[in-house]
N, C-alpha and C positions, 0 to 999 in steps of 0.2 A: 086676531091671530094672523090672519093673511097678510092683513098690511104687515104686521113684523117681518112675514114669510119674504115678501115681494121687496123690502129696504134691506133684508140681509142680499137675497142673490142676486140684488143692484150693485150692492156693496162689491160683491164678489167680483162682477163682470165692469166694474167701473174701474175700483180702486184696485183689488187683486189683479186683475188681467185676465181672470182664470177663461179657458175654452169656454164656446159656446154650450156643447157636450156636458161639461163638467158640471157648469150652470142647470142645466139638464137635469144632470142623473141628484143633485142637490135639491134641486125643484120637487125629483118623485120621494125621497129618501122624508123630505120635512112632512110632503104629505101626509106619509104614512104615521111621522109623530101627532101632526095637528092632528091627524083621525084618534089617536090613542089619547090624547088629551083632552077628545071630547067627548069618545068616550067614558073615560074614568070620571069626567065632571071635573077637571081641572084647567081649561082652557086659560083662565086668569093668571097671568104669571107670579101673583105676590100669594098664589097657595103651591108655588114650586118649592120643595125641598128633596134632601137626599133619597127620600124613597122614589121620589116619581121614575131614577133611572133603575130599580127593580121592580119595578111595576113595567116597565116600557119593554125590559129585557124580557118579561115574562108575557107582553105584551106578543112578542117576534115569533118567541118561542113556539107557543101557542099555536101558531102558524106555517109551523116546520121549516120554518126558514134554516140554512147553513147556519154555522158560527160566521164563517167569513162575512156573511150576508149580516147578519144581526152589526159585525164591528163595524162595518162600513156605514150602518144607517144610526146606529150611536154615535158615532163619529162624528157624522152629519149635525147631528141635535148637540153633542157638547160645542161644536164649532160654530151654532145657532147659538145658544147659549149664552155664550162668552160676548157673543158680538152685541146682545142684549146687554148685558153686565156692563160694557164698555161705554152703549148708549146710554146708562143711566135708568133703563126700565127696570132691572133688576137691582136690590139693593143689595145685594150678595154675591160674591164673583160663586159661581160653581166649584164645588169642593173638587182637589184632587181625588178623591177616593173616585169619583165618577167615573169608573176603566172601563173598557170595555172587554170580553171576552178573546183571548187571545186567540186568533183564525187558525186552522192550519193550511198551511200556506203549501199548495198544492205544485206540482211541480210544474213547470210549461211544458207545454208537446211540440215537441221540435220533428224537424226531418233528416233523415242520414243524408249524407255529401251525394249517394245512389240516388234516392230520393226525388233530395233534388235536380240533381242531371233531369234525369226523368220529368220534372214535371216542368221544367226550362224550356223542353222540348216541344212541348205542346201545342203554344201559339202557330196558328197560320202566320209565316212569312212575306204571301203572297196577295194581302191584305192590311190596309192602314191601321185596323183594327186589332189583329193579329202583332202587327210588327208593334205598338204601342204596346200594347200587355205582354209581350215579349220582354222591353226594354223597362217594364216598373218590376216585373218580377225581377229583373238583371239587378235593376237598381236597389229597389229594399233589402234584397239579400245581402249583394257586397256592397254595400252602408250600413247596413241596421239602424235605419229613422224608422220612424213611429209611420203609421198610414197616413196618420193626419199630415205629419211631414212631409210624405213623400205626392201627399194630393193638392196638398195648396205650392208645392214649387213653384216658381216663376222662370223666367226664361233667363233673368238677371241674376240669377242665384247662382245659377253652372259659371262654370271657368273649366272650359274643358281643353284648354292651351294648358295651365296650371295642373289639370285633375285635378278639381276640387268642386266641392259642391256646399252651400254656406243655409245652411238649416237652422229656422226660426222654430226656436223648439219650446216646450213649457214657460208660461211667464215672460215670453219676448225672449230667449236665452238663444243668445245664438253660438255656434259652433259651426268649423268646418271638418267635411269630412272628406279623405281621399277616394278617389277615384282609378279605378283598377283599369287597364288597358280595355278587357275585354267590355268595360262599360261603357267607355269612352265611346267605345266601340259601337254599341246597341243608340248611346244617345244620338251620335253623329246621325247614323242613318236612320234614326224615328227624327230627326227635325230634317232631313233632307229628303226624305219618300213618303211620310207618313203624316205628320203635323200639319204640312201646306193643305192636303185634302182633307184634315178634319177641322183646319180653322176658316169660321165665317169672318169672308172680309169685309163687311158690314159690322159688325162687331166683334174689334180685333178685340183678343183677350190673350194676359201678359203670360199665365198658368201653361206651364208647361204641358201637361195630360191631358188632352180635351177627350170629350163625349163627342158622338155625331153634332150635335149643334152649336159645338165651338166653343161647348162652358167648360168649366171643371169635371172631370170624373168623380162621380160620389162614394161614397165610402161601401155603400150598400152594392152596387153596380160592381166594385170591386172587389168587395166579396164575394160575391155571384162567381164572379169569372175564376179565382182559382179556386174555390168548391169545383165547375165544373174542368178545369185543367186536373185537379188531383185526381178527381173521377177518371177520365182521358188515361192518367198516368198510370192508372191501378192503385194508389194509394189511397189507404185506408182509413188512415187515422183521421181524425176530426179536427180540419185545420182553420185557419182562417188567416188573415194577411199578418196579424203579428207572429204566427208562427214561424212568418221570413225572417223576423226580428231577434227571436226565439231561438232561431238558428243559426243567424249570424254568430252571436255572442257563443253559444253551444259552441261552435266549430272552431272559433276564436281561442277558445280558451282550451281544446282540446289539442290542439297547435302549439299550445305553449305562451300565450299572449299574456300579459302583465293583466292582472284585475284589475287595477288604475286604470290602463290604457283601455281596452275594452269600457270601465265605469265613462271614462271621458267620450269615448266614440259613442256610446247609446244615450248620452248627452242626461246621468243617471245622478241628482243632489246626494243621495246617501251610498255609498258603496256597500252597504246592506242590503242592497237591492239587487246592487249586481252581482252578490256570493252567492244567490242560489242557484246563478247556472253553474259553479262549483259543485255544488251537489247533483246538479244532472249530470254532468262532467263524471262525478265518481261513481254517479251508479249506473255508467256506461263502463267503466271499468270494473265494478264488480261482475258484472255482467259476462263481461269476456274472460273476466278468470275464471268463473263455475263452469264456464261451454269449455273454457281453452285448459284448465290446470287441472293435474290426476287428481289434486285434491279436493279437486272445485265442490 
């Protein structure tokens, strides 16, 4: 069962392209089925049939896991599955009836435009370190890229004669995205005050963001710092760096911004994806008719 394990998420990071990450959270997700199929006594794939995914569900269950949780680790196993069926181990492609339990699809936690003023505010200016976190928060917000996007940038990606910024996003996809004056703005002076004193000239490195040692900034690292900026801020809610993302699109569309446009700028395949900041949208306005209307 491992070796199937280790030829699917090869597959995955060879031929799909898919994130390191992704490969990842694929790697824990199979885990947890190959644990439940040796379990039940079924590890042999030619004793798989339709019950094995009510037994698996009831396997999750068991374990108080979310819905959301359970589709995502089903998900994983029909997507396992199939790639067996393809290679020929399976003599039976996996039925459609195999669904998985519909999640509900929980809203994002965004930050009001107040919010964020406030928590923009935060970084020390007077510091390389300061002025860099300064200039990613500038940046994630007015673009809405993914972290990962906005941590592996390169220095050949900006065109800031243009405003623009060219983001390798899901799957190799790229897109450009505009760039707001006041960005231009924060970029200019993080690579002329800030970047020369955080890059090792020993090992010059292309990545826009550095760390004190001239690498990349990590994803973890970066989370750290706006948990402790929103702390700083007074802000309360439980954020983390897609919240910037989160809010981009929120604020976007609260403005008046086309759903198309907004789907194209978050660089999003299904525009299914992109309507439920629609519904945060609306239930920001429900919101302010109960406070604001006699009839609220």
């Amino acid at each position: 069962m491992d070796a199937y394990i280790d030829s699917f998420l090869d597959y995955l990071a060879r031929e799909r392209q898919v994130s390191a990450h992704t490969v990842n959270a694929y790697a824990t997700d199979l885990a947890q089925f190959c644990a439940y199929l040796k379990r039940a006594q079924r590890a042999d794939p030619t004793q798989w049939d339709s019950s094995l995914w009510d037994g698996f569900i009831h396997y999750l269950r068991r374990r108080s896991m979310s819905e959301s949780s359970i589709a995502r680790k089903l998900s994983a196993a029909r997507a396992f599955l199939k790639y067996l069926y393809r290679r020929g181990v399976l003599d039976t492609e996996p039925p459609d009836a195999l669904t998985a339990p519909k999640p509900h699809r929980a809203l994002p936690a965004t930050l009001t435009p107040h919010e964020l003023r406030r928590l923009l505010l935060q970084p020390p200016l007077d510091t390389p370190h300061g002025l860099r976190d300064r200039t990613m928060l500038e940046t994630m917000y007015t673009t809405g890229m993914r972290v990962s996007e906005l941590l592996s940038l390169t220095l050949e990606q900006l065109n800031l004669s243009e405003q623009l910024v060219r983001v390798e996003g899901k799957r190799g996809r790229e897109r450009w995205l505009p760039l707001p004056d006041q960005t231009v703005y924060w970029l200019q002076r993080y690579l002329s005050d800030a970047r020369p004193k955080l890059a090792n000239p020993k090992r010059p490195n292309a990545i826009l963001f550095l760390n004190d040692r001239g690498d990349a900034l990590s994803r973890i690292a970066f989370w750290n710092k706006i948990k402790y900026y929103a702390a700083c801020a007074g802000i309360e809610k439980n954020i983390s760096p897609h919240t910037l993302r989160h809010s981009f699109a929120v604020h976007l569309i609260n403005g008046g911004a086309d759903l198309r446009a907004v789907q194209e700028l978050l660089g999003h395949e299904d525009i299914s994806t992109t309507q439920i900041y629609t519904q945060v949208s609306l239930d920001r306005l429900k919101e302010v008719y109960k406070k604001s209307h006699p009839r609220g």
